[in-house]
C-alpha positions as CSV (number, residue, x, y, z in Angstrom):
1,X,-29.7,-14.6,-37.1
2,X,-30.9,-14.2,-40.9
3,X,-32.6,-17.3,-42.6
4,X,-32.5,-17.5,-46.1
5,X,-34.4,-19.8,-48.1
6,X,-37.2,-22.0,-46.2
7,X,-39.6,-23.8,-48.0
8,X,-42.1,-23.9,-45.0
9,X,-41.5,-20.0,-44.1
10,X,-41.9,-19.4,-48.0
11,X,-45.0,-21.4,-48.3
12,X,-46.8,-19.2,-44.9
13,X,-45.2,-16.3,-47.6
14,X,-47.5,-16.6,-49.9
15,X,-50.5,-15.7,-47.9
16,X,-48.6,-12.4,-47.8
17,X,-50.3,-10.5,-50.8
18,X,-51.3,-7.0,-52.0
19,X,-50.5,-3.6,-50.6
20,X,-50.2,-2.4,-47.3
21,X,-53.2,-1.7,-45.5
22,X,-53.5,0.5,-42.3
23,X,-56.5,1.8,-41.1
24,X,-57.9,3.5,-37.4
25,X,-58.8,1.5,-34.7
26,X,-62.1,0.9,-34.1
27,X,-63.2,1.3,-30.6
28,X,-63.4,-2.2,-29.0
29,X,-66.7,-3.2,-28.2
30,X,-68.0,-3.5,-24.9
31,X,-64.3,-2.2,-23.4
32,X,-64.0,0.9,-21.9
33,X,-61.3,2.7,-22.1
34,X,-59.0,2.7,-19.8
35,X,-55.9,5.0,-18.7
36,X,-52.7,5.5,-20.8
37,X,-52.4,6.5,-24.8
38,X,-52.3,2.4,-25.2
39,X,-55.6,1.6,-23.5
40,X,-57.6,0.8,-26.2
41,X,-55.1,-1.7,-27.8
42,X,-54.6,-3.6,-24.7
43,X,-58.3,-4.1,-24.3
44,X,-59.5,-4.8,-27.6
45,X,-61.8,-8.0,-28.1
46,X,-59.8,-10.9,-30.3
47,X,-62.4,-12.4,-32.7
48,X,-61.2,-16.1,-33.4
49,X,-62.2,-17.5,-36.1
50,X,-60.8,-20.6,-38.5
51,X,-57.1,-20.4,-39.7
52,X,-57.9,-21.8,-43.0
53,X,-57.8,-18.7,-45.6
54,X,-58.1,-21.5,-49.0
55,X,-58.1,-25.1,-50.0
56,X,-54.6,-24.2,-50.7
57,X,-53.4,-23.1,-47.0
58,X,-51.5,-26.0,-45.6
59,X,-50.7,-23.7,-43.0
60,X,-54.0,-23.4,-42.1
61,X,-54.9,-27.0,-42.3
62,X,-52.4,-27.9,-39.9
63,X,-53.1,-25.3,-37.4
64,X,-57.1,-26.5,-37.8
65,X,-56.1,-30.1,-37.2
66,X,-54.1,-29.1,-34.6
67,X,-57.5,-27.5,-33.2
68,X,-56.0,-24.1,-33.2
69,X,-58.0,-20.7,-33.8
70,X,-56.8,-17.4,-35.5
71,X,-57.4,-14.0,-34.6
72,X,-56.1,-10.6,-35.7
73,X,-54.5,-7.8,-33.1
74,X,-54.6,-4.4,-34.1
75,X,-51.0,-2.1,-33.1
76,X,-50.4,1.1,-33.8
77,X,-47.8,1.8,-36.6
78,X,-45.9,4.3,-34.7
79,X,-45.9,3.7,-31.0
80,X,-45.2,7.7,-30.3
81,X,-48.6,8.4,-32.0
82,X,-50.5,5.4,-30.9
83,X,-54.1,7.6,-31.9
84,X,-52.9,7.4,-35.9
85,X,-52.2,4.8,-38.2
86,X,-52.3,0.8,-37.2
87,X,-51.3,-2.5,-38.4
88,X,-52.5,-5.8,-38.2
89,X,-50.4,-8.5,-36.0
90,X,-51.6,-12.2,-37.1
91,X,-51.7,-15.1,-34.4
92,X,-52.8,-18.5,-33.9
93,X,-54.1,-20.3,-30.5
94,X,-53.7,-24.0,-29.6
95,X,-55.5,-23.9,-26.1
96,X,-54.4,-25.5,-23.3
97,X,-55.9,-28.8,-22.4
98,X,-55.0,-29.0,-18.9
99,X,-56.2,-26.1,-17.6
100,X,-55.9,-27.3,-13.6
101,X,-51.9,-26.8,-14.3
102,X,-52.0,-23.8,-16.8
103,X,-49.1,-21.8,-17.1
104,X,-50.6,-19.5,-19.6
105,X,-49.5,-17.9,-22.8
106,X,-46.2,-19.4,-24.8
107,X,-45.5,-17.2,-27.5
108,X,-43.4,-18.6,-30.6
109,X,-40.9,-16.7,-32.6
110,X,-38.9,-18.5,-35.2
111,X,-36.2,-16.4,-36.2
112,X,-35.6,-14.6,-39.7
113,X,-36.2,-11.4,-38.8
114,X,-39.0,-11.4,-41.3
115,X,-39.8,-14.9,-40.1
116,X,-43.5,-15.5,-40.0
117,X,-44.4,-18.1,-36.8
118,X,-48.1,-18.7,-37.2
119,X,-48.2,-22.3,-38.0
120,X,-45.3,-23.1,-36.0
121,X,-47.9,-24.0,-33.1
122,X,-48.2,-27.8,-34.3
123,X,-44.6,-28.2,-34.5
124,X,-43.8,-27.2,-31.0
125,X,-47.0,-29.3,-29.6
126,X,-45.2,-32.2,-30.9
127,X,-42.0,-31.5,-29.5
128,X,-43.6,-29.8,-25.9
129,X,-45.6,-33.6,-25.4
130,X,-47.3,-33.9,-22.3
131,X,-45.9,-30.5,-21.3
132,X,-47.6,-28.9,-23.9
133,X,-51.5,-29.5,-22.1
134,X,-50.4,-26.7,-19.5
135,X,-49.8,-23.9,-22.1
136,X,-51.6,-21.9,-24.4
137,X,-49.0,-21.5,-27.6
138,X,-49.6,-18.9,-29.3
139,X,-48.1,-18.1,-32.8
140,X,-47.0,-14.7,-34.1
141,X,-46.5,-13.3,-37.7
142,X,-44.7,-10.6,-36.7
143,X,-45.4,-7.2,-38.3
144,X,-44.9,-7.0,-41.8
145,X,-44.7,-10.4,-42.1
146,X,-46.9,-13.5,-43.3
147,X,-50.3,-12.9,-42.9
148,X,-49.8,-9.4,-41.0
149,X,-49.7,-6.6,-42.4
150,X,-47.1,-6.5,-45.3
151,X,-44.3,-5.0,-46.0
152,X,-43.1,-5.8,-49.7
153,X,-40.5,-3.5,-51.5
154,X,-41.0,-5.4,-55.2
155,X,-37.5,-6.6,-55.2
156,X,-36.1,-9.2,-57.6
157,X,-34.8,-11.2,-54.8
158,X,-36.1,-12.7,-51.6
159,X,-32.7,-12.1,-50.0
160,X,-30.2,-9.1,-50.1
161,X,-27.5,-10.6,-49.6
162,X,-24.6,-11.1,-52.2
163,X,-20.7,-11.6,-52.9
164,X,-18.8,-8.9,-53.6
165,X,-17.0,-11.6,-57.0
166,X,-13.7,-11.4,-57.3
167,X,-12.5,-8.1,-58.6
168,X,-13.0,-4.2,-58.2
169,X,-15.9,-4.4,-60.7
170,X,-17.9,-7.1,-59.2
171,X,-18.3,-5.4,-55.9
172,X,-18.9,-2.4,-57.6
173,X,-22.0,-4.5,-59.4
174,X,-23.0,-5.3,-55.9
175,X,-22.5,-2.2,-54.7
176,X,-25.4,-0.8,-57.0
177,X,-27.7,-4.0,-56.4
178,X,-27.5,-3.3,-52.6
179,X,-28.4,0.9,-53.6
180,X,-30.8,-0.2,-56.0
181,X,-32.9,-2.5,-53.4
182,X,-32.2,0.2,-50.4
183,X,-34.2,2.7,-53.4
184,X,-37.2,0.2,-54.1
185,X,-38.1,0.1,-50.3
186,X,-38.3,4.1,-50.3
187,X,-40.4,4.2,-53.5
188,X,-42.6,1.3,-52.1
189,X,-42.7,1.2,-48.6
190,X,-40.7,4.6,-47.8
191,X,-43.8,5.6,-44.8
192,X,-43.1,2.5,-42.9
193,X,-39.7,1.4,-42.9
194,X,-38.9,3.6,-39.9
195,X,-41.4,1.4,-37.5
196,X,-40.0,-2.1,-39.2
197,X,-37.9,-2.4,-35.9
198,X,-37.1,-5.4,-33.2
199,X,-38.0,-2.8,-30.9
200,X,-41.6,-2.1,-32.0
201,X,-42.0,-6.1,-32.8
202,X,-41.5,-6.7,-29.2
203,X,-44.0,-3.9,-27.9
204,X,-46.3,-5.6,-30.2
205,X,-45.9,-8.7,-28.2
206,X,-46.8,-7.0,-25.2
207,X,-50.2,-5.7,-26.9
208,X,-50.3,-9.3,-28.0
209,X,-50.1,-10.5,-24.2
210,X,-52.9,-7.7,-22.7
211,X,-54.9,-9.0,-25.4
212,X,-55.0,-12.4,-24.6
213,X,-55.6,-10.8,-21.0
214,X,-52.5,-12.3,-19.7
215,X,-50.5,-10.4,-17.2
216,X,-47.2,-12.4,-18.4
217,X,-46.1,-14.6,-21.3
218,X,-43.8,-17.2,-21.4
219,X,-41.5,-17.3,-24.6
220,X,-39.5,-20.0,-27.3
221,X,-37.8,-18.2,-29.6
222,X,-34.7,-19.4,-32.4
223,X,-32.2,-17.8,-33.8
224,X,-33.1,-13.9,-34.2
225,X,-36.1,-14.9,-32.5
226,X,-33.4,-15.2,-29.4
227,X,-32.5,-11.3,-29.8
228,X,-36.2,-10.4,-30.1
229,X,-36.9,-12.3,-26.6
230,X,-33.5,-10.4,-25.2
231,X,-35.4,-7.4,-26.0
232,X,-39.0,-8.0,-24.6
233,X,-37.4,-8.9,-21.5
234,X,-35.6,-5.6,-21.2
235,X,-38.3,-3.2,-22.4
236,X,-41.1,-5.4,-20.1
237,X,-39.4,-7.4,-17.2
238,X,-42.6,-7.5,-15.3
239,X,-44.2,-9.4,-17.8
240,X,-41.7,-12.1,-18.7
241,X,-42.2,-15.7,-17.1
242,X,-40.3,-18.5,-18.7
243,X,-37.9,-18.3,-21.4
244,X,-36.4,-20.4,-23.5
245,X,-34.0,-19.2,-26.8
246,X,-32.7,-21.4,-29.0
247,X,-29.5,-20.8,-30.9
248,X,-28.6,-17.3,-29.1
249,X,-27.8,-14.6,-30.6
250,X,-25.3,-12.0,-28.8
251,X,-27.1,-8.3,-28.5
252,X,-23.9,-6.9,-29.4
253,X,-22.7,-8.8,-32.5
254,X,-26.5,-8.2,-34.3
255,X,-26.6,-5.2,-36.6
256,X,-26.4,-4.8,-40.2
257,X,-23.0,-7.2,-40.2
258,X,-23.6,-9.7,-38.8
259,X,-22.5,-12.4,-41.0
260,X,-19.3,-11.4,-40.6
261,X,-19.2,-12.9,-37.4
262,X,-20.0,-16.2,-38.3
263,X,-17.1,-16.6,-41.1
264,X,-15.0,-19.2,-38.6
265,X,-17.9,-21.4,-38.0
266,X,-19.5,-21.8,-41.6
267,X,-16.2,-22.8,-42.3
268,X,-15.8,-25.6,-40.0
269,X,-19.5,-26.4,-40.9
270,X,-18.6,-26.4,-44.6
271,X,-15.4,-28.7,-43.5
272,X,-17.6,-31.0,-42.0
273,X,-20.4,-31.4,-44.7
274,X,-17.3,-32.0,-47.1
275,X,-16.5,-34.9,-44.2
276,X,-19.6,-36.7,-45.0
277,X,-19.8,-36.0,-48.6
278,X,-16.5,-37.4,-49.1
279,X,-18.1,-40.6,-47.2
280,X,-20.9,-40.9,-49.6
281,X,-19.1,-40.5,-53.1
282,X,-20.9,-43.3,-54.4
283,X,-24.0,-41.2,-54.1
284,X,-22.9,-37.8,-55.1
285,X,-19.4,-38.3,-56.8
286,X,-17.5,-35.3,-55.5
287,X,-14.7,-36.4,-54.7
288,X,-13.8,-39.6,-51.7
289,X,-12.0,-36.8,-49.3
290,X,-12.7,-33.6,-47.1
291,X,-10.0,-32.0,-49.8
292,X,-11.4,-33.2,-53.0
293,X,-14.8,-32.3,-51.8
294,X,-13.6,-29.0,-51.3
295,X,-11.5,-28.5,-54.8
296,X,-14.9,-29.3,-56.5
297,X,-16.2,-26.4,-54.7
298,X,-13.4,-24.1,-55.8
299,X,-13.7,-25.5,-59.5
300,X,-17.9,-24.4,-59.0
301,X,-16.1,-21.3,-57.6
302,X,-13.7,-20.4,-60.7
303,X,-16.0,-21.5,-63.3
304,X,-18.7,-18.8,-62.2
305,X,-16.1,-16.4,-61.8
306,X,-15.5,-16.6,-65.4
307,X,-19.3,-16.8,-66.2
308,X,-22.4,-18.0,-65.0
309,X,-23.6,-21.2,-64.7
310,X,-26.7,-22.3,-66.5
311,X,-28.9,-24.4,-64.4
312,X,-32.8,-24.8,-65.9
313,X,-34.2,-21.3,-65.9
314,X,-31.6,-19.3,-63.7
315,X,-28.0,-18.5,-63.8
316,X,-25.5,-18.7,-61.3
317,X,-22.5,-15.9,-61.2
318,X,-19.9,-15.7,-58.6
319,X,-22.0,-13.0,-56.1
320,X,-24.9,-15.7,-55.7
321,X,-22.7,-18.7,-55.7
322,X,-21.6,-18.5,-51.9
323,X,-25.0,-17.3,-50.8
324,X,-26.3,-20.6,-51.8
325,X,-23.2,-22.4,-49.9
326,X,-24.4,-20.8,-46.4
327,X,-28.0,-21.5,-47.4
328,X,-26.9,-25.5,-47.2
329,X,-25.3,-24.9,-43.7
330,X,-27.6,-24.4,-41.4
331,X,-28.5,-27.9,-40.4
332,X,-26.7,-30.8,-39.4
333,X,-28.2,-34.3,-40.4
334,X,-28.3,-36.7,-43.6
335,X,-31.5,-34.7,-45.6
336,X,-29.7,-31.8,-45.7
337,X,-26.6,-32.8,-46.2
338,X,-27.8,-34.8,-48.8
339,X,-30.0,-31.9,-50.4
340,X,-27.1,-29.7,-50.5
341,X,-24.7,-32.4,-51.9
342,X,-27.2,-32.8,-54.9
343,X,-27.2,-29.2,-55.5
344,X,-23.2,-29.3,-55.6
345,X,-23.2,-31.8,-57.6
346,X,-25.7,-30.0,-59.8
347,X,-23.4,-27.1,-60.2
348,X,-20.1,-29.2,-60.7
349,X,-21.9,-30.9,-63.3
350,X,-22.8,-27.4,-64.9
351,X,-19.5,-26.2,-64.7
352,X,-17.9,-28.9,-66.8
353,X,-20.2,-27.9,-69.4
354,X,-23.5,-30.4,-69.0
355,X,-26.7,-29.7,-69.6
356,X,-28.3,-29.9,-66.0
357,X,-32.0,-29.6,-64.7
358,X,-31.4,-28.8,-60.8
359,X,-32.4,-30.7,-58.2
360,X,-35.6,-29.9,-56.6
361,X,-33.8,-27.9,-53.6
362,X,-31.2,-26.4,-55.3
363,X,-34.2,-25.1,-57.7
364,X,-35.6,-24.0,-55.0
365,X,-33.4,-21.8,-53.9
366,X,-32.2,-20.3,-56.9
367,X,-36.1,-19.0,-57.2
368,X,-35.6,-17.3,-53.8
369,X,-32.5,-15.9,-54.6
370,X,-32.9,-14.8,-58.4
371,X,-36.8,-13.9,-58.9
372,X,-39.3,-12.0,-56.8
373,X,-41.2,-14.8,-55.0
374,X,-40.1,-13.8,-51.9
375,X,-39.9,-10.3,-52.5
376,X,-42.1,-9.6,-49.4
377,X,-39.7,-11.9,-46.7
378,X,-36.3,-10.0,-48.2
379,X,-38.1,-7.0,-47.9
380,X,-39.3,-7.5,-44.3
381,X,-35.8,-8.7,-43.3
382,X,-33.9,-5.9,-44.7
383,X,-36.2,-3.3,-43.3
384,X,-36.1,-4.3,-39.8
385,X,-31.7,-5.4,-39.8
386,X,-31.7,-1.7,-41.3
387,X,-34.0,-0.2,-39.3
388,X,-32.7,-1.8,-36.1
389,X,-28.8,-0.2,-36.2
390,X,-26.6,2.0,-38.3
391,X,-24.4,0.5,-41.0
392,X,-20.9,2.4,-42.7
393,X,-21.7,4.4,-45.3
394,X,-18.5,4.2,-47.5
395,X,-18.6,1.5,-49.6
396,X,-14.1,1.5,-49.1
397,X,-14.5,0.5,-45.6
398,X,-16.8,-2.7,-47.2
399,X,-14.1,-3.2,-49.9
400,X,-11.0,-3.4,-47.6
401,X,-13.0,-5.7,-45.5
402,X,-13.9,-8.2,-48.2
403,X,-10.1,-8.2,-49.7
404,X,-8.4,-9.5,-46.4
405,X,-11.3,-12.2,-45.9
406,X,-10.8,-12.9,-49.6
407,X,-7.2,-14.3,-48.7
408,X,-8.1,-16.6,-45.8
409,X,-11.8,-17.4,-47.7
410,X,-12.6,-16.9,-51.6
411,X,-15.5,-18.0,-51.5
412,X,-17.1,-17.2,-47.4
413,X,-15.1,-14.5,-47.3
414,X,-16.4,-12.0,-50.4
415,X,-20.1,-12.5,-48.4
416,X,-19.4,-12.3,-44.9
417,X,-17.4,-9.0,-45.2
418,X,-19.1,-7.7,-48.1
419,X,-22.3,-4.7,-48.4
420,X,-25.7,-4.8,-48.4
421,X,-28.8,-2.1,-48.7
422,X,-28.2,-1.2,-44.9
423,X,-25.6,0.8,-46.5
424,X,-27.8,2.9,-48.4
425,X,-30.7,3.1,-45.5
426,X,-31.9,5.7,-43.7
427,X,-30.8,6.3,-40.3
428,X,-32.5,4.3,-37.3
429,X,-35.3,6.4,-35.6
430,X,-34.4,4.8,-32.3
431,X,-31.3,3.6,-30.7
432,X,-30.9,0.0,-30.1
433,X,-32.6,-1.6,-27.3
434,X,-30.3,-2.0,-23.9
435,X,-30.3,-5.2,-23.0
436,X,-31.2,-5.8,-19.1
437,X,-28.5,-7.1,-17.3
438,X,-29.6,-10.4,-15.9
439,X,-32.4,-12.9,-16.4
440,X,-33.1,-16.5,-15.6
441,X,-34.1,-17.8,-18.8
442,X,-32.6,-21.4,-20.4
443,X,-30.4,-21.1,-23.2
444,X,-30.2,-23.7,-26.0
445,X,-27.1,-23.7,-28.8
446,X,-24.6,-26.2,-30.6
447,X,-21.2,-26.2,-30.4
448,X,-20.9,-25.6,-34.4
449,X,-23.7,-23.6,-34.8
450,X,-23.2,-21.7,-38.4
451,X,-25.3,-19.2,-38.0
452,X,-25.7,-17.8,-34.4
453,X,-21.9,-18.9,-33.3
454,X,-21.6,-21.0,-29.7
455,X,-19.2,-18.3,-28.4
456,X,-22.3,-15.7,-28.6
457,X,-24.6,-17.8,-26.3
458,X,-21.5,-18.0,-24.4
459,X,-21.5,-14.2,-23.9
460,X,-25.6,-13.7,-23.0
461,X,-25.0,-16.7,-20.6
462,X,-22.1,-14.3,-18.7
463,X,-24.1,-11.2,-18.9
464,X,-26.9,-13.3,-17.4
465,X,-25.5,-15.1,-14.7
466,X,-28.9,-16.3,-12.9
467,X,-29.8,-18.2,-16.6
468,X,-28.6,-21.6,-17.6
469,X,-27.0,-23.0,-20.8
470,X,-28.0,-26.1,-22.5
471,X,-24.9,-27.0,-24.9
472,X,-25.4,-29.7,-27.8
473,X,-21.9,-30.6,-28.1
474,X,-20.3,-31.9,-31.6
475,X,-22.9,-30.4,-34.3
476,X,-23.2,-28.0,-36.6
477,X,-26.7,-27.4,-35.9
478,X,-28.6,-24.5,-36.5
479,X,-31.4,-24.6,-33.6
480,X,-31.5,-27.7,-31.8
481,X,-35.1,-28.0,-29.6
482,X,-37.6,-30.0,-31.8
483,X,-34.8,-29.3,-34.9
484,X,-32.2,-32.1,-34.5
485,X,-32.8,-35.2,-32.6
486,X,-31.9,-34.8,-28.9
487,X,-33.6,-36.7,-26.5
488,X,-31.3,-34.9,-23.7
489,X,-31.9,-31.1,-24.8
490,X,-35.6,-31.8,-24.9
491,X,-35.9,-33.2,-21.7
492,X,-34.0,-30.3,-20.4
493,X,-35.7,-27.6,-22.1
494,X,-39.3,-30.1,-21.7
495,X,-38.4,-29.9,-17.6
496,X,-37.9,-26.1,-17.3
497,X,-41.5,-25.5,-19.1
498,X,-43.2,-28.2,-17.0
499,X,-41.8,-26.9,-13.6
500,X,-40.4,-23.3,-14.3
501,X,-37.4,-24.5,-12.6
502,X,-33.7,-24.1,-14.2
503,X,-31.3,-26.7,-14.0
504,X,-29.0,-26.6,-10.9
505,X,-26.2,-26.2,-13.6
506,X,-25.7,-25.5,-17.3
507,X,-26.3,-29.3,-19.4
508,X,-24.2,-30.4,-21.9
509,X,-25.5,-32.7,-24.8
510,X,-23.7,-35.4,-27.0
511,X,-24.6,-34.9,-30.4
């Protein structure tokens, strides 16, 4: 499912600079070749070397400290002419330590698309404890993103994702954003946004796994990182061992609109932050009920209507307002909540005509929304949601859309329904990927999940009947292993690693 603004994703963003740069593949040394057009990619020699690019690269820090090593895999842009141009596909190593019990390769994938997963190695280690000896886990900057070769259309935004406001005229507004942004990728990066595609991402995987000379890889991925798995496994079920996704996304609800799927749960996820708000007025002042909580939203909501809010460098109108709401409501637990209270109260503050210097993550956020920081992640997440499936073209079909939601859901509503540069893309080169029909892999997903909604891990767990489900019950949690504190989902997910073995049933979770 799409991310939006994430400091630590943001930060491994940075490493992201210059222009694109492809190149031919130098012959690996001492390999020789061997049969089929992708030969030479599946036996070229990894050259590891420290993950620290700067004094600056707390990325790299970690992974060093975490004794991991980097290395560089070379793919070919276009897997149809594999003898042209290539890319480069970053990854990280943390080697296993108990190599009498190895189970080989985990690759990580943290969701976006666009997502870079390099540094996530440390993270996981923690989370995987003793389990974690028995694999190598290996993180993955997908291509185009983080310190792979980039993809960076030289947008204003790090997201393209809007409201559609609350008239004719301010979708029409949007309307030439999203056409204007769809045009910057063709002047920039017009060569490659054909091969920015889930589909190549997960051959690259596969040129990642002969690399590392494994015959299979076992796989943890989140969120979108959950459809990227789904596909691997269909393109390459030879070489799939144990698979865990995390907040599972349904094959047949991801495509260019697929927030519009998720308009019932934000909902109840915004309902519930306004809950604990409400508890906490002392701290935040918003009102000392779910309702009042809510109203001050609506006031936020009117008030930018009318014009936008000033808060320290950037302004807030009505067609950013809502995307900063779903940016708070993705995670379930008191920092967050409390982060996103702050900003609220920021804006409510704002609206009554104060003078207000925002809070340090509602600052943040409007820099990923409102300059070109992040030009490179929107970029790389537009391209490959585009790239991956068709979107309508008429802009009515949009517009009828956004005016029913508009009447259950001013402010969700405009966003989930509304437009984005997909509309103005190019058509997909290939067909989306058909997903395989069964697979015993462990699913992982909350109840409330805002972003990748329970009812889709519901569906893969049907269409896979020999996997398993994992269900944290009562959160609105956005990825739960290692992401919220649950001894019982990672013991469950920690067991299946350790033992490849799937529960005898699906596992259900208190929150």
């Amino acid at each position: 499912m799409i991310h939006l603004a994430r400091s630590a994703r943001r930060a491994a963003l940075a490493l992201a600079a210059g222009v694109l740069a492809v190149g031919a593949l130098p012959a690996p040394a001492g390999a020789a070749p061997g049969p089929g057009p992708l030969a030479r990619y599946h036996q070229q020699r990894l050259i590891w070397k420290s993950c620290v690019l700067g004094p600056d690269d707390t990325t790299g820090r970690k992974l060093e400290q975490a004794g991991a090593r980097c290395a560089d895999v070379t793919v070919p842009l276009d897997y149809a002419r594999p003898g042209g141009r290539t890319l480069t596909v970053a990854i990280s190593r943390i080697r296993a330590t108990d190599p009498g019990r190895r189970a080989g390769p985990l690759l990580l994938n943290g969701g976006g698309p666009g997502g870079p997963s390099l540094g996530d190695g440390p993270g996981v280690r923690e989370t995987m404890g003793d389990v974690a000896a028995r694999y190598d886990l290996v993180g993955v900057d997908p291509r185009f993103t983080g310190r792979s070769t980039p993809l960076d259309c030289h947008w204003p935004t790090g997201s393209a994702w809007r409201g559609a406001g609350g008239d004719r005229a301010g979708f029409d507004r949007v309307a030439a954003f999203s056409r204007d942004l769809a045009e910057r990728c063709r002047t920039h990066a017009g060569d490659v946004l054909p091969h920015a595609t889930t589909l190549n991402t997960a051959r690259d995987m596969d040129v990642v796994r002969a690399a590392l000379g494994a015959r299979r890889i076992s796989y943890l991925g989140y969120s979108y990182g959950s459809y990227l798995g789904q596909v691997y496994a269909s393109l390459f079920p030879g070489r799939t061992g144990r698979m865990v996704l995390d907040g599972v996304l349904d094959p047949d609800r991801y495509g260019a609109r697929l927030w519009r799927h998720t308009l019932p749960a934000n909902r109840r996820a915004l309902e519930g932050w306004a809950s604990w708000t409400a508890a906490r007025d002392a701290a935040y002042g918003l009102g000392r009920t779910r309702g009042e909580v809510l109203a001050a939203l609506e006031r936020i909501r009117v008030a930018a209507g009318r014009s936008p809010l000033r808060l320290g460098a950037h302004r807030l109108d009505e067609h950013v307002l809502p995307v900063v709401v779903l940016n708070g409501l993705s995670q379930h637990n008191d920092t967050a909540y409390g982060d996103f209270a702050q900003g609220v109260r920021d804006m409510l503050r704002t609206a009554e005509g104060r003078r207000v210097t925002p809070s340090p993550g509602l600052a943040e956020v409007l820099a990923f929304l409102l300059t070109g920081a992040d030009s490179a992640y929107g970029s790389a997440q537009t391209a490959i949601v585009c790239g991956d499936s068709a979107a309508p073209r008429d802009p009515e079909v949009y517009w009828r859309d956004v005016q029913r939601a508009r009447s259950g859901d001013p402010l969700l509503g405009p966003v989930a329904q509304n437009l984005n540069p997909c509309a103005y893309w190019d058509g997909p080169r290939e067909r989306p990927a058909r997903i395989r029909g069964d697979l015993a892999a462990l699913l992982v997903n909350a109840t409330g999940d805002p972003r990748t909604p329970y009812d889709g891990a519901e569906a893969v767990r049907a269409r896979w009947p020999s996997s398993r489900l994992v269900t944290l019950d009562g959160a609105d949690q956005h990825g739960v292993y290692g992401v919220h504190d649950s001894v019982c989902v990672r013991d469950a997910v920690n067991a299946y690693l350790a033992t490849g073995r799937l529960p005898g049933r699906d596992v259900t979770c208190p929150a």
